[in-house]
C-alpha positions in Angstrom: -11.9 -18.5 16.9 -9.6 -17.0 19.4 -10.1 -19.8 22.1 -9.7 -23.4 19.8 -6.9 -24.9 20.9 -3.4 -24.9 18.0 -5.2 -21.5 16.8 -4.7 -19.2 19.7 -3.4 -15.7 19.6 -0.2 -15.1 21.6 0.2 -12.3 24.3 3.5 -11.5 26.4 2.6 -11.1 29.9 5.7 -8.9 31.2 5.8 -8.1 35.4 8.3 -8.4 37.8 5.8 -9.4 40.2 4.5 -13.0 40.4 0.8 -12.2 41.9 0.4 -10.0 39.0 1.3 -12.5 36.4 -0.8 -15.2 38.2 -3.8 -12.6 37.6 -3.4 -12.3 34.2 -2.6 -15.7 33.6 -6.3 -16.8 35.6 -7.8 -14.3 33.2 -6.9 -14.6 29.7 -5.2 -18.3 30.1 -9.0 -20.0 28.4 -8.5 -17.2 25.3 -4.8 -17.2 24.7 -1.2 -18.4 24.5 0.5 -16.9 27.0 4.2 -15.9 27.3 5.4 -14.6 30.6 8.8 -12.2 31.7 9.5 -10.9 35.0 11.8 -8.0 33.5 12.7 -5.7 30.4 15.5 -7.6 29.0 13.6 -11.6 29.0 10.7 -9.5 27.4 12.7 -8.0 24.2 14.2 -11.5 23.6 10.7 -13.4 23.8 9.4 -10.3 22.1 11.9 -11.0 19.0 11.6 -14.9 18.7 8.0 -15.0 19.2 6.3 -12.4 17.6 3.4 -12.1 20.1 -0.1 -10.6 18.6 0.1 -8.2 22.0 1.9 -7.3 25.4 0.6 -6.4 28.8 3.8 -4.5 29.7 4.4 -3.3 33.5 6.2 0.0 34.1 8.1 -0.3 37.4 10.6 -3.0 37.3 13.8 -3.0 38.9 16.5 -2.6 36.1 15.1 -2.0 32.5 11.5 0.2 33.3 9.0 -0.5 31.2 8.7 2.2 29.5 12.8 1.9 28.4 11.2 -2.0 27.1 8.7 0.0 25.1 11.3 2.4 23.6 13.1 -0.3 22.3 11.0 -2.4 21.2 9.7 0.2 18.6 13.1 0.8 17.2 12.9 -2.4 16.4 11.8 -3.0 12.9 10.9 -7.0 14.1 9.0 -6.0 16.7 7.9 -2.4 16.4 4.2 -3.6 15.1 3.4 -5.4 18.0 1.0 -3.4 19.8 1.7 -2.7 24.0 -0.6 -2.3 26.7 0.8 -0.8 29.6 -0.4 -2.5 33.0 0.8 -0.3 35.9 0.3 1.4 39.3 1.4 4.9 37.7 -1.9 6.4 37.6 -0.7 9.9 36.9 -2.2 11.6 33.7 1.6 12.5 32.6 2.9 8.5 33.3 -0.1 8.2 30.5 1.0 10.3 28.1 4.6 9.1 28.6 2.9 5.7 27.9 1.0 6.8 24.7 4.4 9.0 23.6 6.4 5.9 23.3 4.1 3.9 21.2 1.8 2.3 23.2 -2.1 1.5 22.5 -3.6 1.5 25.8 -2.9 2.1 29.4 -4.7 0.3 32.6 -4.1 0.9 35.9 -3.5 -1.3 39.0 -5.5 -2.4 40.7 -7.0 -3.4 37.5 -10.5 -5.3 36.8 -10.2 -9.0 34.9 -13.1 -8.2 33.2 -11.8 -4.7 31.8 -8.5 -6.4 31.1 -10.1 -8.7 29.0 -12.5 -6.3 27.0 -8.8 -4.0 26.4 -7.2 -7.3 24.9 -9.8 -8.6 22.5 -10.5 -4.7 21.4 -7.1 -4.3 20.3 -6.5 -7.6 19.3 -9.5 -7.2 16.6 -7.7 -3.8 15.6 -4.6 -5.7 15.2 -6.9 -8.6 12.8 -8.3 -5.9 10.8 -4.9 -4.5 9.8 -3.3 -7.5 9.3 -6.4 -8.1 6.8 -6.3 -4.9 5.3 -2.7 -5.8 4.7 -3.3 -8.8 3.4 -5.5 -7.5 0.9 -3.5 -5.0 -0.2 -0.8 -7.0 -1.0 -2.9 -9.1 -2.7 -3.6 -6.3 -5.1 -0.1 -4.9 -5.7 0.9 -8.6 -6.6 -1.4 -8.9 -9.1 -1.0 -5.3 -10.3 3.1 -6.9 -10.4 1.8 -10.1 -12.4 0.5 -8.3 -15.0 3.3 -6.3 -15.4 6.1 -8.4 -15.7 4.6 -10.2 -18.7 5.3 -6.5 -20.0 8.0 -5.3 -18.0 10.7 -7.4 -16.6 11.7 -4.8 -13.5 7.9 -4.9 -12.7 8.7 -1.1 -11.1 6.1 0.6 -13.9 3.2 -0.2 -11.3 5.1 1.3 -8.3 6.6 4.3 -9.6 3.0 5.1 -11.7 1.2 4.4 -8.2 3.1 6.8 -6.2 2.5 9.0 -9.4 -1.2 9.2 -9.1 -0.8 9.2 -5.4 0.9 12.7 -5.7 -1.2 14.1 -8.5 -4.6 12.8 -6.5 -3.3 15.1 -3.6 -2.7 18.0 -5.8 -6.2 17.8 -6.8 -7.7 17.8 -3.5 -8.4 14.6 -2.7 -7.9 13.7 1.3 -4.8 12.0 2.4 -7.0 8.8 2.9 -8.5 8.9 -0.2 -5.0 9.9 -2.4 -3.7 6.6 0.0 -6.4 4.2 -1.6 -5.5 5.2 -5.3 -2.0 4.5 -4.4 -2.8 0.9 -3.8 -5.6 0.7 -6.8 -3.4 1.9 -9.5 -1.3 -0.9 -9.3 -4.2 -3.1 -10.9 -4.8 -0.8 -13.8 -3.1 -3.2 -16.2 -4.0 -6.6 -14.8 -5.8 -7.5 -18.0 -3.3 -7.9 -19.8 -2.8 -11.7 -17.9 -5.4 -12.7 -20.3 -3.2 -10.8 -23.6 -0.9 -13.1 -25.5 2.7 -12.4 -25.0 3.3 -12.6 -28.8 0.9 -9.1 -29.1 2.4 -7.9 -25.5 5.7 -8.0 -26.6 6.2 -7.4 -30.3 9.1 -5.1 -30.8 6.8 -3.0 -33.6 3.2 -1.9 -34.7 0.5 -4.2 -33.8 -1.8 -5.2 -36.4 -5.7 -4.1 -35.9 -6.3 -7.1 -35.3 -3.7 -7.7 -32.7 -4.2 -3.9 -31.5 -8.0 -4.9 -31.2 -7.1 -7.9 -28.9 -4.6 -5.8 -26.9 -7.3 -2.9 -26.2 -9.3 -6.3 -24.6 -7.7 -5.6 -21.5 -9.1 -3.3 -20.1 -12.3 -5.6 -19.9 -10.3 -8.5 -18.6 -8.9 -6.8 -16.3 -12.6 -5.3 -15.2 -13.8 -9.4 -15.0 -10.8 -10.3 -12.6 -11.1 -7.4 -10.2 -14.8 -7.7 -9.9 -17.9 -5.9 -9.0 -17.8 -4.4 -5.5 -19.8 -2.1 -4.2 -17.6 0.2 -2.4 -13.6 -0.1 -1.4 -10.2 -0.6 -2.5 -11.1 -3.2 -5.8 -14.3 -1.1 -6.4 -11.9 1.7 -7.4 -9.5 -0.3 -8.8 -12.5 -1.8 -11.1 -12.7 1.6 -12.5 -9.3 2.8 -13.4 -9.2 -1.2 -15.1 -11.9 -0.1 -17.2 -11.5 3.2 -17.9 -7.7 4.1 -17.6 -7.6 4.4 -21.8 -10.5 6.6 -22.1 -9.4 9.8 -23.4 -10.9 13.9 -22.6 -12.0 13.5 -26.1 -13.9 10.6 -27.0 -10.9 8.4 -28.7 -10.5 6.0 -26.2 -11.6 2.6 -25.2 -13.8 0.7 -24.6 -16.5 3.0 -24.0 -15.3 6.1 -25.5 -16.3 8.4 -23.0 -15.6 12.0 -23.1 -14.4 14.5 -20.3 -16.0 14.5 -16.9 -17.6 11.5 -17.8 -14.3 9.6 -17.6 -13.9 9.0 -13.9 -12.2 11.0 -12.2 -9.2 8.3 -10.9 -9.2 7.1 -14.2 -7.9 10.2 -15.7 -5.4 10.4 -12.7 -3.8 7.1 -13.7 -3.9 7.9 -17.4 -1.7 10.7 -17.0 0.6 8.7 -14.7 0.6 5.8 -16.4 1.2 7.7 -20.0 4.5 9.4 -18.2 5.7 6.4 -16.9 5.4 4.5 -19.9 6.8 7.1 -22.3 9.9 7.5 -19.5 10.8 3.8 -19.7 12.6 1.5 -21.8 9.6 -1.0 -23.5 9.9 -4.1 -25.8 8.7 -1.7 -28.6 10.3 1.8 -27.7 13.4 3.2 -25.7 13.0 5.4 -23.1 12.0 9.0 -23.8 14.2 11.9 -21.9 11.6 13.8 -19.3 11.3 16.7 -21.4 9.9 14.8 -24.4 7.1 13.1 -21.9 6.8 16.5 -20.5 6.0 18.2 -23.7 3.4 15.4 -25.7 1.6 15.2 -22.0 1.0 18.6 -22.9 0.1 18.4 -26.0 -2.7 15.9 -25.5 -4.3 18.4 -22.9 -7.8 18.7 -23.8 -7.4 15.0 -26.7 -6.1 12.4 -24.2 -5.5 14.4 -20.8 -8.1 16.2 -18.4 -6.3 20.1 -18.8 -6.9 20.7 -15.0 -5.0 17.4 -14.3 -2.4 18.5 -16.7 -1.0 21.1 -15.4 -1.5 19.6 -11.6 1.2 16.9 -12.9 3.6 19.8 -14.7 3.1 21.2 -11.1 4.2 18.4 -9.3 7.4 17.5 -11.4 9.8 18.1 -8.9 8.3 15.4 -6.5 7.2 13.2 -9.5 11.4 12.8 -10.1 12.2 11.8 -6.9 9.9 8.9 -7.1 11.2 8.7 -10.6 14.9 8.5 -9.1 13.8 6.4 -6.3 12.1 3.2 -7.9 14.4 3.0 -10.8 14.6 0.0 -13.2 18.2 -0.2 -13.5 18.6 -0.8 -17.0 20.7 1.8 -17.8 19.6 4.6 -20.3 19.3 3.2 -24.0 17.9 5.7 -26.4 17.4 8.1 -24.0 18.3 10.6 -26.7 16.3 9.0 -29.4 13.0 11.3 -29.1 13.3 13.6 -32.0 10.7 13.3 -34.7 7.4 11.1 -34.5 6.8 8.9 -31.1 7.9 5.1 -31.7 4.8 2.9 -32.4 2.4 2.2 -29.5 4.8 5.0 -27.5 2.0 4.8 -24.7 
């Protein structure tokens, strides 16, 4: 709860003018911790060791304005998230829109209310606790998306560069910005049963065994039981690609063997990322493949492995798909990046 004592949200109270900060100190003092400035300059150095959750920011102060406070306190990466309220006698429509230009949230005029100042703070401070929990989560999903991967992977970059992949390729197939954003972040989990594969199958430098190759094809199902069923959301999609990542257009996948449009649709998204990815980078049983040689077998398993429309969205894409390539990098230099004639290596994907 916002008003237990030790476990208080913290709001910067910045004014030049003592009545003012008495006001807001009688009205939110029960429900917060409160920080107080009298000018521009005190407010960016609390602002920086403190980290308030919000600040009520006054406009006219003698030397650095408010507004100058607000400007630089978003070009500062520290303190750039923290969310301002501007508290001010400019009442103007164009001192708003200055207000809402420079990055703040809300804008209340003087002479204001204490009860609308305090409906203002706890909205925004709720905003402020959703994203930090939306956040949370979502780091919470790319670390175990990275956990699983390093038992395969020691860079542990397959997960971002094969996200931002199916990010990409999602778009190109008409998904909504929103919607392309929330496979980025569910991709990462496509592998994360393999926790639950033994490192001696992970990492064997050859052909598995059918046994062993029977135990490896396992996780997809593990990785179903760790995410969990959830009716809607982030891990709700991310259940799915886990499950169904290694179906393939025609029937020889696993587990389920689905065919086609039965596969769903993220899952084929984040086959054909993952496949070019994998094929691209060096692996405990392979070296890397030069892009041409991904390029060509992804098109050869149009219609087998690969959805055709999806396909030739990725070829599309290619440009972009090799600056992410470029970007997230493993650094490992390029061993057997010449070594793709003939047959692909066993398990090549």
């Amino acid at each position: 709860m916002e008003s237990m004592k030790g476990n208080r949200r913290t709001i910067l109270l910045v004014d030049d003018e003592p009545t003012n900060l008495q006001i807001l100190r009688h009205t939110l003092q029960d429900d917060y911790r409160l920080l107080f400035a009298k000018d521009g300059l005190k407010a960016l150095d609390i602002a920086g060791a403190e980290s308030p959750d919000l600040i009520l920011l006054d406009i006219m102060m003698p030397g650095m304005s408010g507004y100058e406070a607000c400007r630089r306190l978003k070009r500062n990466a520290a303190t750039a998230p923290i969310p301002v309220i501007f508290v001010t006698a400019l009442s103007e429509a164009a001192d708003e829109q200055t207000g809402f230009d420079l990055g703040a949230v809300d804008y209340i005029t003087k002479p204001f209310s204490p009860l609308i100042v305090k409906a203002r703070v706890r909205t925004h401070l709720s905003l402020v606790q959703a994203e930090t929990l939306r956040r949370t989560r979502l780091q919470i999903v790319q670390c175990l998306g990275m956990a699983a991967e390093y038992k395969d992977n020691e860079t542990g970059m397959h997960v971002i560069r094969m996200s931002h992949y199916a990010r990409v390729l999602a778009l190109a197939a008409g998904y909504s910005a929103e919607a392309a954003e929330d496979l980025l972040h569910a991709a990462p989990m496509h592998d994360v049963g393999k926790i639950g594969i033994p490192d001696a199958i992970l990492q064997k430098p050859g052909k598995l065994t059918p046994a062993e190759w029977a135990t490896m094809q396992g996780h997809t199902e593990i990785g179903g039981k760790i995410i969990g069923k959830h009716a809607d959301g982030l891990l709700a999609m991310a259940r799915v690609i886990a499950l169904n990542h290694h179906e393939k257009w025609d029937g020889s996948g696993y587990p389920n063997g689905y065919t086609g449009e039965d596969i769903p649709h993220v899952a084929r998204i984040v086959a054909i990322a993952d496949v070019f990815d994998a094929l691209t980078s060096v692996r405990p049983y392979k070296p890397a493949w030069t892009v041409e040689a991904a390029i060509e077998l992804i098109r050869s398993e149009s219609g087998r492995h690969f959805d055709p429309d999806l396909v030739e969205r990725f070829i599309g894409c290619l440009p972009e798909i090799l600056k992410i390539k470029e970007r997230w990098t493993d650094h490992e230099g390029a061993p057997g990046e010449d070594a793709n004639a003939g047959a692909p290596p066993a398990r090549a994907y």
